[in-house]
C-alpha positions as CSV (number, residue, x, y, z in Angstrom):
1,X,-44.6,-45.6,-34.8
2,X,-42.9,-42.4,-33.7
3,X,-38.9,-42.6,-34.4
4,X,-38.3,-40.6,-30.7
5,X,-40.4,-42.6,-29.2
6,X,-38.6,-45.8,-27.8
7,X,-40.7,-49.0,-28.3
8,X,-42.8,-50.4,-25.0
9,X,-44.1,-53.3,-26.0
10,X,-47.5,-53.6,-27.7
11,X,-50.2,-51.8,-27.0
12,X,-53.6,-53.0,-25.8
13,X,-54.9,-52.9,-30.2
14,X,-51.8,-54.2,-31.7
15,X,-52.0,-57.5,-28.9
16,X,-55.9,-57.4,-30.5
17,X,-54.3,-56.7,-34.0
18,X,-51.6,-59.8,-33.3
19,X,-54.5,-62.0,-31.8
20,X,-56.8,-61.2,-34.9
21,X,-54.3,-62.4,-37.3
22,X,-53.5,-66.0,-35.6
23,X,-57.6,-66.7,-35.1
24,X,-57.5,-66.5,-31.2
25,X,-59.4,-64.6,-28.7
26,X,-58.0,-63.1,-25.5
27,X,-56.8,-66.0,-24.0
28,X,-57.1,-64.5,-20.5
29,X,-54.6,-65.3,-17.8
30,X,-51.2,-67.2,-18.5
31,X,-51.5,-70.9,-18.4
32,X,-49.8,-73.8,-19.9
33,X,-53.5,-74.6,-21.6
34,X,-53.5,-71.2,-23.6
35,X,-50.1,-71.0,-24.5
36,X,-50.2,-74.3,-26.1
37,X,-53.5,-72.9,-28.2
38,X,-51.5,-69.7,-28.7
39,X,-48.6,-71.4,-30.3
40,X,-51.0,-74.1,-32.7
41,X,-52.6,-71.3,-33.6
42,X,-49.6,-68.7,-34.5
43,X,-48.2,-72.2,-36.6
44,X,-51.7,-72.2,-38.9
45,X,-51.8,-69.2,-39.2
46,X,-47.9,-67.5,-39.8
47,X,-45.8,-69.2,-42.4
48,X,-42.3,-70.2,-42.0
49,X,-40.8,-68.5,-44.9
50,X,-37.2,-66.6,-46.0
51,X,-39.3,-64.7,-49.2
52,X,-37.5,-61.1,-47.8
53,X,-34.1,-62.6,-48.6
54,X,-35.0,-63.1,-52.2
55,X,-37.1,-60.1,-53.0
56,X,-34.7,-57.5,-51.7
57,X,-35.9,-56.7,-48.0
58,X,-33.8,-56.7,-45.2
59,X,-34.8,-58.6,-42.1
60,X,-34.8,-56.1,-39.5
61,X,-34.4,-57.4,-35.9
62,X,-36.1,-54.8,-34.3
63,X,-39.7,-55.5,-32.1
64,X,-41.7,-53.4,-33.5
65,X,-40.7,-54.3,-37.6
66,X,-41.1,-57.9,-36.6
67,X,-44.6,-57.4,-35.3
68,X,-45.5,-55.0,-37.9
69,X,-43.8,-57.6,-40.5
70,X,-46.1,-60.6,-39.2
71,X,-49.3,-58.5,-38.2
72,X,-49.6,-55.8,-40.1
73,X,-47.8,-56.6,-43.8
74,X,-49.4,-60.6,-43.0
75,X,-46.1,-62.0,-43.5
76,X,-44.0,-64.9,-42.0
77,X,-40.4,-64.9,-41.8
78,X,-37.6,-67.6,-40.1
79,X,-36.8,-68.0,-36.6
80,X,-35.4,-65.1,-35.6
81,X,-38.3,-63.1,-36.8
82,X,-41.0,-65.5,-35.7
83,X,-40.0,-66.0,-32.4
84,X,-39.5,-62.6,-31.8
85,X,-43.1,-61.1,-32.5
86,X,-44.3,-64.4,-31.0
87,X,-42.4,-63.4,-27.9
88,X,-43.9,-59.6,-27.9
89,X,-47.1,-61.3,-28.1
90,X,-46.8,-63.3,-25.1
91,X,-45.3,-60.6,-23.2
92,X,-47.8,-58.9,-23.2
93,X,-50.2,-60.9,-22.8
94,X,-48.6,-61.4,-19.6
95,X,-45.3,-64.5,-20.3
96,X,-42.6,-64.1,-18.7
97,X,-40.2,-65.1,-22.0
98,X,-36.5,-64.9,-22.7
99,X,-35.0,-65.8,-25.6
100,X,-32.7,-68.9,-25.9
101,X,-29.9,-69.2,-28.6
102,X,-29.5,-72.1,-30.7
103,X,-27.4,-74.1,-32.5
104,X,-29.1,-76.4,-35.2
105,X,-27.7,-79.8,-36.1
106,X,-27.2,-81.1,-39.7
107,X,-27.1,-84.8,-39.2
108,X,-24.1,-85.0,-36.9
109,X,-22.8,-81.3,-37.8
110,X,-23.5,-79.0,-35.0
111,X,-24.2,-75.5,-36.4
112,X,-22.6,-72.1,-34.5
113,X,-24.2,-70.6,-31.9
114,X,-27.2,-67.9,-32.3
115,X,-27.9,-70.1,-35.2
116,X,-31.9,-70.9,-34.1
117,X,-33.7,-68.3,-31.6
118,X,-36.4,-70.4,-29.6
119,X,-38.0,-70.0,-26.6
120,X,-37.9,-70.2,-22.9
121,X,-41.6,-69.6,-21.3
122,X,-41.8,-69.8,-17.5
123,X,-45.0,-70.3,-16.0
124,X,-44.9,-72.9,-12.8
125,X,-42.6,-74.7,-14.6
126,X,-40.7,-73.8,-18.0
127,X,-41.4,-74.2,-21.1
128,X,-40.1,-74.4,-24.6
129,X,-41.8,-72.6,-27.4
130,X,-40.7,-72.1,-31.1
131,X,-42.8,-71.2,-33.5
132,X,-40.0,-70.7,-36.1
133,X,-38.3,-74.0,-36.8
134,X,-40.6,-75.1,-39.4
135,X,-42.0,-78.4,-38.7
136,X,-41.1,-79.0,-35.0
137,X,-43.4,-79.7,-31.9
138,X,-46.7,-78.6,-32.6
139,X,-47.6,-78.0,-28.5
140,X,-44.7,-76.5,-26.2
141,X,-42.5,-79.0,-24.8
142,X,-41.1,-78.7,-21.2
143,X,-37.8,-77.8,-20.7
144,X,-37.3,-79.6,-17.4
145,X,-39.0,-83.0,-18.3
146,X,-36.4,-85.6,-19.2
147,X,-39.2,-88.2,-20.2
148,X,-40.4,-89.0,-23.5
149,X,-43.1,-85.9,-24.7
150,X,-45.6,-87.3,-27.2
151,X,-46.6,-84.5,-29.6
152,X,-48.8,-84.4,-33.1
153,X,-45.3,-84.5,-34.5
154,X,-43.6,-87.4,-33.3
155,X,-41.5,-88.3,-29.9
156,X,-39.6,-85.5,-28.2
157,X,-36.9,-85.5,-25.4
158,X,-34.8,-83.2,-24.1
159,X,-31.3,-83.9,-23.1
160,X,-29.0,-82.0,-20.9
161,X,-25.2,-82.3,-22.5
162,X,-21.8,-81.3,-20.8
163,X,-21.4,-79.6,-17.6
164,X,-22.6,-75.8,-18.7
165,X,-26.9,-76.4,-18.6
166,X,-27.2,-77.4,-22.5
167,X,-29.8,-79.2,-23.8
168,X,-30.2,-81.0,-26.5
169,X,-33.9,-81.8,-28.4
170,X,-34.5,-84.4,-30.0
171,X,-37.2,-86.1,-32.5
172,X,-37.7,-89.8,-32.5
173,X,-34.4,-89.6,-31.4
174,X,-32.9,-87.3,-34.0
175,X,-31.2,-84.4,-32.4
176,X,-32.6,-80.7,-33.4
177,X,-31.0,-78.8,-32.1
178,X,-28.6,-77.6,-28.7
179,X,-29.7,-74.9,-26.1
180,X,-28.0,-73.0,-24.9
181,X,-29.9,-72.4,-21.1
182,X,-28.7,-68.6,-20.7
183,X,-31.3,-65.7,-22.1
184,X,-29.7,-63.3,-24.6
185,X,-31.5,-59.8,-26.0
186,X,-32.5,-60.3,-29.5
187,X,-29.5,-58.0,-30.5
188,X,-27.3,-60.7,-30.0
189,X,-28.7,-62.9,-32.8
190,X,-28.3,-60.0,-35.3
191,X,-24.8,-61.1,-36.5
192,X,-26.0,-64.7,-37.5
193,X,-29.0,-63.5,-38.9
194,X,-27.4,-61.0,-41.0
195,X,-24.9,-64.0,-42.4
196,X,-28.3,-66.3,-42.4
197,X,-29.3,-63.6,-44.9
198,X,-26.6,-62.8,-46.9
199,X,-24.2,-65.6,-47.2
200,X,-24.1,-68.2,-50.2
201,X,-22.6,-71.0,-47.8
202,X,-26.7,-70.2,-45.7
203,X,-29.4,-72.4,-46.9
204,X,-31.5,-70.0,-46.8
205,X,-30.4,-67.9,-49.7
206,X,-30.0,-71.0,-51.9
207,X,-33.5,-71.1,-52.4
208,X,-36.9,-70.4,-51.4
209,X,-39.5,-71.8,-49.4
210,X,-42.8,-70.9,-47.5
211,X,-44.4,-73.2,-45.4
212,X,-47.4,-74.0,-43.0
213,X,-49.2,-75.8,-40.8
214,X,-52.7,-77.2,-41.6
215,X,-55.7,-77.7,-40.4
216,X,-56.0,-81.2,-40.7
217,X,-52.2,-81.7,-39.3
218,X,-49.9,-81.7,-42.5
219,X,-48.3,-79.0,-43.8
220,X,-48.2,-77.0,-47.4
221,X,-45.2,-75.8,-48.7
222,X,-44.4,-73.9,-51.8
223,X,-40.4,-74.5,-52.1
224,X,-39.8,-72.3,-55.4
225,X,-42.5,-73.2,-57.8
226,X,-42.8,-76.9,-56.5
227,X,-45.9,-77.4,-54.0
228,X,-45.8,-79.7,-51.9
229,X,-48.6,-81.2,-49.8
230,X,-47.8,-83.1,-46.9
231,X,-50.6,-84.7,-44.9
232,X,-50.5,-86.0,-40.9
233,X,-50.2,-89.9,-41.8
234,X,-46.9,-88.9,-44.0
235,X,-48.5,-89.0,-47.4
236,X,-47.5,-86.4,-49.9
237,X,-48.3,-84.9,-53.3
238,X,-46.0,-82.5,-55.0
239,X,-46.9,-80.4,-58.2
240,X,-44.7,-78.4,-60.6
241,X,-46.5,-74.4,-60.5
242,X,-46.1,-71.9,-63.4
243,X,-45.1,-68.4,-62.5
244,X,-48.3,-67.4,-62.2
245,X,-49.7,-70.6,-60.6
246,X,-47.0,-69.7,-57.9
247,X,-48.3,-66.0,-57.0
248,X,-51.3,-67.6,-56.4
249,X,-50.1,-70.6,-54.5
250,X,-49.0,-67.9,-52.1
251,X,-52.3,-66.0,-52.0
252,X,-54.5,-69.2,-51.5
253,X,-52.0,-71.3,-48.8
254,X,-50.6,-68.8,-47.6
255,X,-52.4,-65.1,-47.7
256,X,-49.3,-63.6,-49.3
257,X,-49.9,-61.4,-52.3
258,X,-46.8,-60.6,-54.6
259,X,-46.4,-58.6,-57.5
260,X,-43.6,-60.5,-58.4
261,X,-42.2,-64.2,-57.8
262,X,-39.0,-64.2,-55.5
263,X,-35.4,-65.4,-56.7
């Protein structure tokens, strides 16, 4: 990409690029039907994963790096990074998105705000997407529904809270995390994720982990060198890797080549 040039979007072969890499043919025309095959796909296919923080590589919040990060290098990355080339990709494909800040909860500890980026697709009626929370809803939930959504995953509501449009999701009844309702550039979350990146009080650089959904419904993570296999009735298997059992966990689950394990 030309430096002078300011970015537009994707282009006609990086949307085919993007598509090619999650399994998924033009889905045609915005619907509530293809953006919920868009989003299972883009979870099978792109692992949720925090590798760059422990193998030297800054996380760039910047369109066209995320998209080239995701589609081109064939890399994952953590919410801020997910959602954001997810949401070039439904852009142009037609969405109308706008990204929704965050702020996770740890048990009853509410983190700060820009802490999670999800979000907000409005077709007829809108719709929350994330693609970047690690195991979450598998289909998109809707934002104005205030009944029960059954998903893959488990039970999920969504719960305004106080008098300023948050919302809280829940999962069987465990909160998630709190929405703020009002859209934000993806700018705005570059503070938090730079402390997401750097900080030793962030989870994320305590320790790394790469994980996916599967085919059958489960998931496969490799969190260090311990793999873990989690299947959709909740069963699970968990193996201690060597070093180079590891690199090629990564190629085989997750079709990341390294030349070197991160930490």
């Amino acid at each position: 990409m030309d430096d002078d040039k300011a970015y537009e979007g994707l282009t006609s072969a990086a949307r085919a690029a993007y598509l090619a890499r999650i399994g998924v043919p033009d889905p045609g025309e915005p619907s509530a039907q293809a953006l919920a095959r868009l989003q299972e796909a883009h979870l099978r296919a792109v692992p949720f994963e925090n590798l760059s923080l422990h193998l030297g590589e800054t996380v760039v919040l910047d369109p066209a790096a995320l998209v080239a990060k995701v589609v081109d290098r064939r890399r994952g990355g953590f919410c801020y990074e997910l959602n954001g080339a997810f949401a070039e990709l439904l852009r142009s494909l037609g969405y109308r998105v706008s990204l929704l800040s965050g702020r996770v909860f740890d048990g009853e500890r509410l983190g700060p705000p820009f802490d999670h980026l999800a979000l907000r697709v409005d077709l007829d009626e809108p719709w929350l997407v994330d693609v970047g929370f690690g195991r979450f809803s598998r289909l998109p939930l809707r934002l104005d529904g205030r009944a029960p959504q059954p998903d893959p995953h488990g039970t999920f509501t969504v719960v305004p809270y106080g008098a300023h449009g948050e919302l809280d999701v829940r999962l069987d009844g465990a909160p998630q995390y709190r929405l703020d309702p009002r859209p934000y550039p993806l700018a705005d979350f570059g503070p938090t994720c730079w402390w997401q990146s750097t900080s030793p009080d962030s989870h994320f650089t305590r320790s790394t982990t790469c994980s996916v959904l599967t085919e059958d419904g489960g998931r496969t993570t490799l969190s260090g060198t311990r793999l873990i296999r989690s299947a959709a009735d909740g069963t699970r298997t968990e193996r201690q890797l060597t070093g180079a059992e590891a690199l090629s966990a990564y190629r085989e689950h997750f079709g990341i080549t390294l030349d070197r394990l991160p930490g």
